[in-house]
One Martini backbone bead per residue (centre of mass of N, CA, C, O) as a GRO file, in nm:
protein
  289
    1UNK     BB    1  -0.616  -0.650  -1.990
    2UNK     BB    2  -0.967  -0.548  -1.992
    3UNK     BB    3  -1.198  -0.438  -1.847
    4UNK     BB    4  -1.407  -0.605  -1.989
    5UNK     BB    5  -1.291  -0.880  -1.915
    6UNK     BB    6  -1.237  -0.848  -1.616
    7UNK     BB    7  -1.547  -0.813  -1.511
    8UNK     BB    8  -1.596  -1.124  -1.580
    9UNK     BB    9  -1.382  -1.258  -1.463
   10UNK     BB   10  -1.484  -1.191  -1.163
   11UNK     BB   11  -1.758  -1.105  -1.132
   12UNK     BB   12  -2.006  -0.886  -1.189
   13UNK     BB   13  -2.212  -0.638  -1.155
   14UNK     BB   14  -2.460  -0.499  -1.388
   15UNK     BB   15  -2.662  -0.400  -1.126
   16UNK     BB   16  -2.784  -0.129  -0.961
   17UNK     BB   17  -3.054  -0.026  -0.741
   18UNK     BB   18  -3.246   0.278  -0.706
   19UNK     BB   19  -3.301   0.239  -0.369
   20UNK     BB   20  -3.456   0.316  -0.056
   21UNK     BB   21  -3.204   0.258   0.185
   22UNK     BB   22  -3.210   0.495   0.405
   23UNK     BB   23  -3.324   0.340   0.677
   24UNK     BB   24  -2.987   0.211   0.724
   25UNK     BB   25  -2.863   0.484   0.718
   26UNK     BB   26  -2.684   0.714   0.833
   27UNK     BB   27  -2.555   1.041   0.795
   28UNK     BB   28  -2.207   0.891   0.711
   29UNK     BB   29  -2.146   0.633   0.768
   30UNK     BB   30  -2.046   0.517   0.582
   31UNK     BB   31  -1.775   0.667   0.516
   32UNK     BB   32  -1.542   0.672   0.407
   33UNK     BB   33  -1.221   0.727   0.479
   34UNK     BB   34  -0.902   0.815   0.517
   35UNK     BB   35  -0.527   0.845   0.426
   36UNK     BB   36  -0.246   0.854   0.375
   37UNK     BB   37  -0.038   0.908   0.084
   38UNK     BB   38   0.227   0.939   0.087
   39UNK     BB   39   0.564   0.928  -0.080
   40UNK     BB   40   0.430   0.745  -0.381
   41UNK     BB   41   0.302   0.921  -0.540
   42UNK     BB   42   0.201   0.957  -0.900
   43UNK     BB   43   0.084   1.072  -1.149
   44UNK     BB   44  -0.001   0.960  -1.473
   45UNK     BB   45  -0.116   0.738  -1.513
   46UNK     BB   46  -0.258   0.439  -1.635
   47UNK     BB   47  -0.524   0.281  -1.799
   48UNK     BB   48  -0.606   0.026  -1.642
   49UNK     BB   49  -0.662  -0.346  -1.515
   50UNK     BB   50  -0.319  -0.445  -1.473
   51UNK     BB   51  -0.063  -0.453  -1.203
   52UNK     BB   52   0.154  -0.716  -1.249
   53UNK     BB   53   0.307  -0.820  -1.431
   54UNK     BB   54   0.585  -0.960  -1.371
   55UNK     BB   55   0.466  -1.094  -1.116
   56UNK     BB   56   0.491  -1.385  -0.905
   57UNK     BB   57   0.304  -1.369  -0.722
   58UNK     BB   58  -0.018  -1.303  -0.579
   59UNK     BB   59  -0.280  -1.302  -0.688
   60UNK     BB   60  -0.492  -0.974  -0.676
   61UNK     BB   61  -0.859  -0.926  -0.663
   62UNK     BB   62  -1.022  -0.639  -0.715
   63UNK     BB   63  -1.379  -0.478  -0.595
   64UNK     BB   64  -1.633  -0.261  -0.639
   65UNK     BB   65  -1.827   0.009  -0.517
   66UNK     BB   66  -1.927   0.348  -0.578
   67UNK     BB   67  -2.047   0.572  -0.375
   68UNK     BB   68  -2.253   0.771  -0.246
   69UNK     BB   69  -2.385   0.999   0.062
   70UNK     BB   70  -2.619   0.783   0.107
   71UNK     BB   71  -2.478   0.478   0.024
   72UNK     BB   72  -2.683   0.378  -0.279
   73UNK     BB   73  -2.580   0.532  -0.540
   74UNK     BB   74  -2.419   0.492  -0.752
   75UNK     BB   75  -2.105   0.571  -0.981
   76UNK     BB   76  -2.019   0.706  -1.230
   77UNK     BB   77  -1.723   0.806  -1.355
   78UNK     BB   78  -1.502   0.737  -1.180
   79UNK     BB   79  -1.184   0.829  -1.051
   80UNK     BB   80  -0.938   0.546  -0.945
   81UNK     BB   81  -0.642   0.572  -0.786
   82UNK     BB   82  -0.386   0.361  -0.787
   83UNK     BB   83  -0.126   0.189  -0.530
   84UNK     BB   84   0.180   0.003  -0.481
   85UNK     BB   85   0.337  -0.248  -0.423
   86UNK     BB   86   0.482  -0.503  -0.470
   87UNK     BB   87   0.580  -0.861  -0.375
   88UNK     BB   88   0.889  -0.699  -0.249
   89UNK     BB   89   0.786  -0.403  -0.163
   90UNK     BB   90   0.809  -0.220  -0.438
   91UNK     BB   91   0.811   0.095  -0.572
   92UNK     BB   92   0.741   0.228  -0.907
   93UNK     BB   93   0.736   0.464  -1.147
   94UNK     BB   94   0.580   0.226  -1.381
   95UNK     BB   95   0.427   0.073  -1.176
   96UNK     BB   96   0.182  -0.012  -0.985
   97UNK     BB   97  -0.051   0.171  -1.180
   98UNK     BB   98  -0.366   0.352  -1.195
   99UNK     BB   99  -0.646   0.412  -1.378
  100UNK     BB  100  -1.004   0.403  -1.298
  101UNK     BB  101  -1.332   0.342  -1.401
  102UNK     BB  102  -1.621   0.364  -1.367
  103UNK     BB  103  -1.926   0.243  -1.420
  104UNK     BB  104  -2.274   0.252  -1.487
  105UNK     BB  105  -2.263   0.132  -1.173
  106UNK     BB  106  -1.980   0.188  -1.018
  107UNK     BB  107  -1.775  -0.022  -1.098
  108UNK     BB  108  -1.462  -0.205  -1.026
  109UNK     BB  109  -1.162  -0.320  -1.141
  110UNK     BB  110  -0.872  -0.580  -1.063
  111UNK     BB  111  -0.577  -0.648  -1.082
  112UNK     BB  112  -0.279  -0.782  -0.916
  113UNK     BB  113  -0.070  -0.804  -0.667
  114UNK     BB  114   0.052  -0.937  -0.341
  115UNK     BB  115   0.204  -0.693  -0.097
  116UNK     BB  116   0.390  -0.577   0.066
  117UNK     BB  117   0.638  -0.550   0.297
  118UNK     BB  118   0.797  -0.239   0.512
  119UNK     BB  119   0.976  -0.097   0.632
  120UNK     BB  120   0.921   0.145   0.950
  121UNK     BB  121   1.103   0.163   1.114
  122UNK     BB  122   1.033  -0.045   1.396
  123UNK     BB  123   0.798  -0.155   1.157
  124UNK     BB  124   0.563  -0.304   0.943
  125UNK     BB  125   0.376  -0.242   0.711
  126UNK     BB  126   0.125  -0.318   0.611
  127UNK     BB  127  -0.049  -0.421   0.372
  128UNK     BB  128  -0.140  -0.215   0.077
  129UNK     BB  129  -0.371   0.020  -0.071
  130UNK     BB  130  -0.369   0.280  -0.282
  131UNK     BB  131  -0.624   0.578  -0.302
  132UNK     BB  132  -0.769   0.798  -0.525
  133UNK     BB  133  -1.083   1.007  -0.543
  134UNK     BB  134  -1.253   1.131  -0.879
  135UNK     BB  135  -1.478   1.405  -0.990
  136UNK     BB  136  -1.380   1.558  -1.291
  137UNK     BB  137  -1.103   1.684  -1.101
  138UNK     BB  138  -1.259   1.627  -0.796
  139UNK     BB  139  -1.133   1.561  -0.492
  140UNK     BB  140  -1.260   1.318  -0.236
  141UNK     BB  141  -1.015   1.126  -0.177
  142UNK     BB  142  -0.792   0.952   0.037
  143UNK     BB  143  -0.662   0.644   0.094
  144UNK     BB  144  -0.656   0.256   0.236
  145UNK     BB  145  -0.617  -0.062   0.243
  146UNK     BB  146  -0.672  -0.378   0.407
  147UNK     BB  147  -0.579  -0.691   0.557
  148UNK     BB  148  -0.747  -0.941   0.718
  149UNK     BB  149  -0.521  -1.034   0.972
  150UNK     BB  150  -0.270  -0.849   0.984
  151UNK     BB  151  -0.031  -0.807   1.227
  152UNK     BB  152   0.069  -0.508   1.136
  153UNK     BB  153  -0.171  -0.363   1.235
  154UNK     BB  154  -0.147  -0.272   1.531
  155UNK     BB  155   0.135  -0.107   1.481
  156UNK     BB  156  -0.039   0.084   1.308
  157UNK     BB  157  -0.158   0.395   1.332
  158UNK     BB  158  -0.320   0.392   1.057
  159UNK     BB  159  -0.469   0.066   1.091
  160UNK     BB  160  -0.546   0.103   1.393
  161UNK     BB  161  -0.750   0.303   1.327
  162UNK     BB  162  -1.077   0.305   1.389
  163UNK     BB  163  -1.137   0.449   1.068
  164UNK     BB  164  -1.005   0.170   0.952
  165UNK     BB  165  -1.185  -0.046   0.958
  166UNK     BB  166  -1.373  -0.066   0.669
  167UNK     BB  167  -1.055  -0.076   0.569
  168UNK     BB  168  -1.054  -0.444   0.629
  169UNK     BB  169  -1.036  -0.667   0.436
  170UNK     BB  170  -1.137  -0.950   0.287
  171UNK     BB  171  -1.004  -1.257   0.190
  172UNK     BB  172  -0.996  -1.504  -0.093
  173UNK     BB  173  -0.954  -1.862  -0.204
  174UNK     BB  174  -0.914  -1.987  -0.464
  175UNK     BB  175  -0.784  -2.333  -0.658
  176UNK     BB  176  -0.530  -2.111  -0.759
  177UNK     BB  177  -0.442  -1.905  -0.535
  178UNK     BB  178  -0.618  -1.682  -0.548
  179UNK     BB  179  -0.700  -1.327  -0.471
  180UNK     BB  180  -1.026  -1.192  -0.316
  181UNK     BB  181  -1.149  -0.872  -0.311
  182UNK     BB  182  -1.380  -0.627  -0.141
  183UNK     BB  183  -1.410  -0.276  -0.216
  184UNK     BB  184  -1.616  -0.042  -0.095
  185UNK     BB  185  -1.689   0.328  -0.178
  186UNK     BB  186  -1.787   0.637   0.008
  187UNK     BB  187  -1.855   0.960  -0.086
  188UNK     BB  188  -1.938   1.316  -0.054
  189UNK     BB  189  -2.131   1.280  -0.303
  190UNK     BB  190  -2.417   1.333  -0.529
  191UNK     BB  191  -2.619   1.170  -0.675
  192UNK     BB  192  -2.724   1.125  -0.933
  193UNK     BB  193  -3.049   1.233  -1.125
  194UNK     BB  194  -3.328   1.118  -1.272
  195UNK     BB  195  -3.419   0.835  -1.147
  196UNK     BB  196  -3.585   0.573  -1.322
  197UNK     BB  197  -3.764   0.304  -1.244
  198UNK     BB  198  -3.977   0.237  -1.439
  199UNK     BB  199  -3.739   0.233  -1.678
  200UNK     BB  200  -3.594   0.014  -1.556
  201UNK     BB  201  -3.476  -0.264  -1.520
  202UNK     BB  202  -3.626  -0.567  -1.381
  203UNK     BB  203  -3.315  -0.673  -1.301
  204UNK     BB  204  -3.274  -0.528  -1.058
  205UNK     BB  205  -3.072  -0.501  -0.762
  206UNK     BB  206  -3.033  -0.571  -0.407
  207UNK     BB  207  -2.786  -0.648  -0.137
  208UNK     BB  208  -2.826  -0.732   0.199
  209UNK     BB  209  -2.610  -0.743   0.344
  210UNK     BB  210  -2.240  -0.631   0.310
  211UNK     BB  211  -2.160  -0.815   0.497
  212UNK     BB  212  -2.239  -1.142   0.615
  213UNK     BB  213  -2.343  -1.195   0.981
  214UNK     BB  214  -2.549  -1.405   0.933
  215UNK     BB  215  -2.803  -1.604   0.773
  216UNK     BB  216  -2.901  -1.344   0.587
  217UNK     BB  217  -3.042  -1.238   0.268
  218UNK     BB  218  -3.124  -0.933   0.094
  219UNK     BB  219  -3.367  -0.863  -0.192
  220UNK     BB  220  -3.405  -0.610  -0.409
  221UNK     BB  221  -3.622  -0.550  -0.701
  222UNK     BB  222  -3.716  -0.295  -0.899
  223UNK     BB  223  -3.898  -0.491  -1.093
  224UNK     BB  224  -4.109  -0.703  -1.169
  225UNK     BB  225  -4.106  -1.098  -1.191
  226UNK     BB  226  -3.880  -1.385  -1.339
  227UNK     BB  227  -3.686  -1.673  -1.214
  228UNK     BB  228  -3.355  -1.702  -1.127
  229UNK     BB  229  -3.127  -1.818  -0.857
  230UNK     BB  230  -2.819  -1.837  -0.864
  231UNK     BB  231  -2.555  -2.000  -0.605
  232UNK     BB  232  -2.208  -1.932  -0.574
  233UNK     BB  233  -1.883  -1.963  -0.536
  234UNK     BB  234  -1.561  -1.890  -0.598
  235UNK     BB  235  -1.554  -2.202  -0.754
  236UNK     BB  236  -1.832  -2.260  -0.907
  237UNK     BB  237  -2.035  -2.396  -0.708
  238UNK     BB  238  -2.310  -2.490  -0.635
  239UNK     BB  239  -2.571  -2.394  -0.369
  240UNK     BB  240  -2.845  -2.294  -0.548
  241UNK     BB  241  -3.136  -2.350  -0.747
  242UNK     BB  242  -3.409  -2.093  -0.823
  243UNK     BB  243  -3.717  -2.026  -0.828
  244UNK     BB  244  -3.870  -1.681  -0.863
  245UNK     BB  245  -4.085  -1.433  -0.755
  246UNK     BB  246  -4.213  -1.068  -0.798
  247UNK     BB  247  -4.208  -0.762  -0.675
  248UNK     BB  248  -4.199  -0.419  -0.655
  249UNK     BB  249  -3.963  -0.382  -0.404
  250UNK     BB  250  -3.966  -0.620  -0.306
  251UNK     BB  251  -3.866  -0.879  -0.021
  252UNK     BB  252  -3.617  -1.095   0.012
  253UNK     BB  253  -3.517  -1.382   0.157
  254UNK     BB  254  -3.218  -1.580   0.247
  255UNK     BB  255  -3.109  -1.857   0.354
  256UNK     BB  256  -2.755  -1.940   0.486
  257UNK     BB  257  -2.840  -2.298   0.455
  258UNK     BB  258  -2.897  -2.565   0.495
  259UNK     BB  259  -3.085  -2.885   0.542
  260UNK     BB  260  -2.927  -2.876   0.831
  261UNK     BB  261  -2.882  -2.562   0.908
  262UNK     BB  262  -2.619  -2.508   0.807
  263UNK     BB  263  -2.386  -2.252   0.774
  264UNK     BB  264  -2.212  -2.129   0.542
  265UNK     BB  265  -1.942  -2.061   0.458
  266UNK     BB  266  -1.706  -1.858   0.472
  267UNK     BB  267  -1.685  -1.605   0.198
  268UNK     BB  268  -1.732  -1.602  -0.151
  269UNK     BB  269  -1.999  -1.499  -0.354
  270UNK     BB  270  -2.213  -1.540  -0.661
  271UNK     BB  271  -2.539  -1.395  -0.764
  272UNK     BB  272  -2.751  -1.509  -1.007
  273UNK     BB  273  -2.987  -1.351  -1.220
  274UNK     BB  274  -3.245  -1.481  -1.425
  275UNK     BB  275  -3.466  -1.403  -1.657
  276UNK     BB  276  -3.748  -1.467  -1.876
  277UNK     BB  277  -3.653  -1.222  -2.041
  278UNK     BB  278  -3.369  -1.260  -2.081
  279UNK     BB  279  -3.035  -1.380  -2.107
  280UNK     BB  280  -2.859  -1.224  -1.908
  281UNK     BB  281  -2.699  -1.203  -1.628
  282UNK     BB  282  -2.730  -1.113  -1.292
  283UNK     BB  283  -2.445  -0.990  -1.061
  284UNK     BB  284  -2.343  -1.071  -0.714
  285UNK     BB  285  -2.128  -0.997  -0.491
  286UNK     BB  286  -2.079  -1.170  -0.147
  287UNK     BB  287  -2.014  -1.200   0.214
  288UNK     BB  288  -1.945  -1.447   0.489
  289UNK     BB  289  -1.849  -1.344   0.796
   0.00000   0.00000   0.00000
């Protein structure tokens, strides 16, 4: 599968916008942490972005932005050099490895299976996959992801520092019984400079927070208009269609609740805004924690 094609099937979103929210986070709360290396990193990974290969395991579709040390700044053309056990806990010298560009907005995506766990002297690994992140050959991180509910995770040293709260992420299951989670990323490093909002497209937007622990969701678009947001779960059911109008950086916020005040479940959402001027939308996607 190609790039181009599974950042459609996931969807992603195609924009995000240079906007100043720095006044949400102190400097460096962001930043992604660190994690072991391990014994089991090869360079020379193959660009791909499916790493399922012949595994029958359970699909396991990740995807995120790496940020700037801003925080909110998209950073296109990072390598992140990706790599994992197999469905059955096994590590492979040609397989289960990848390296990935981010795009034009910073964003990347991946198919693989869910990790297997494997004995580490006397307790199992939690499941997870190993990141390195570099940009131009200078490398900014080496982390791992893991994921929330995992029992091993307590036992195991490294996923239960502190530090590694925020790379914990939520895994959700569409129709098909594959697993989505969002895993985005945020390095040491400088956002691009000379970012024109006023040529910006007008349709660009940022949502937050993401993920979403209250009833609200925020949203800002670049540069004024109208059009349409319609909202869907993971499994395409739409959760609400409605006309929008708006002014340029203006805030907009969404309550996340019917109209019985009930708030929607749990889970991955994605939230797509049809311009009155454009063809294509653009999609975020977000979780209800």
């Amino acid at each position: 599968m190609d790039r181009r094609n599974l950042l459609k099937l996931l969807p992603l979103s195609g924009v995000t916008s240079m906007l100043n929210f720095s006044n949400l986070f102190a400097a460096g709360d962001c930043l992604t942490s660190s994690d072991i290396l391990g014994p089991y990193y090869k360079p020379n990974a193959p660009y791909i972005n499916d790493l399922s290969g012949q595994d029958t395991g359970s699909k396991l579709y990740i995807s995120g932005t790496v940020f700037a040390s801003d925080c909110i700044s998209p950073l296109p053309n990072v390598t992140l050099e990706v790599w994992q056990a197999d469905g059955q806990a096994q590590y492979h010298d040609n397989g289960f490895r990848a390296k990935i560009m981010t795009d034009k907005d910073g964003q990347y995506a991946f198919k693989t299976v869910l990790p297997g766990k494997y004995l580490n002297g006397s307790y199992y690994r939690p499941r997870h996959v190993h990141y390195k992140v570099s940009v131009e050959g200078i490398e900014y991180l080496t982390t791992q992801i893991y994921f929330q509910g995992d029992p091993s995770i307590t036992q195991d040293p490294w996923a239960s520092d502190p530090g590694a709260q925020q790379r914990i992420i939520s895994l959700h299951v569409d129709q098909q019984g594959s697993y989505h989670g969002l895993a985005d990323i945020t390095i040491q490093k400088e956002g691009p400079l000379g970012l024109d909002l006023e040529s910006a497209n007008q349709t660009q937007f940022q949502v937050y927070p993401n993920p979403v622990v209250g009833d609200e969701l925020n949203i800002t678009f670049g540069q004024g208009g109208q059009g349409k947001l319609v909202l869907t779960d993971i499994n395409a059911k739409v959760i609400f269609n409605k006309e929008v109008s708006f002014n340029a950086k203006q805030n907009q916020t969404i309550n996340l609740a019917d109209s019985n005040g009930i708030r929607y479940a749990k889970g991955l959402y994605i939230l797509y805004f049809i311009s009155s001027n454009e063809k294509n939308p653009c999609v975020k996607r977000f979780t209800i924690a």
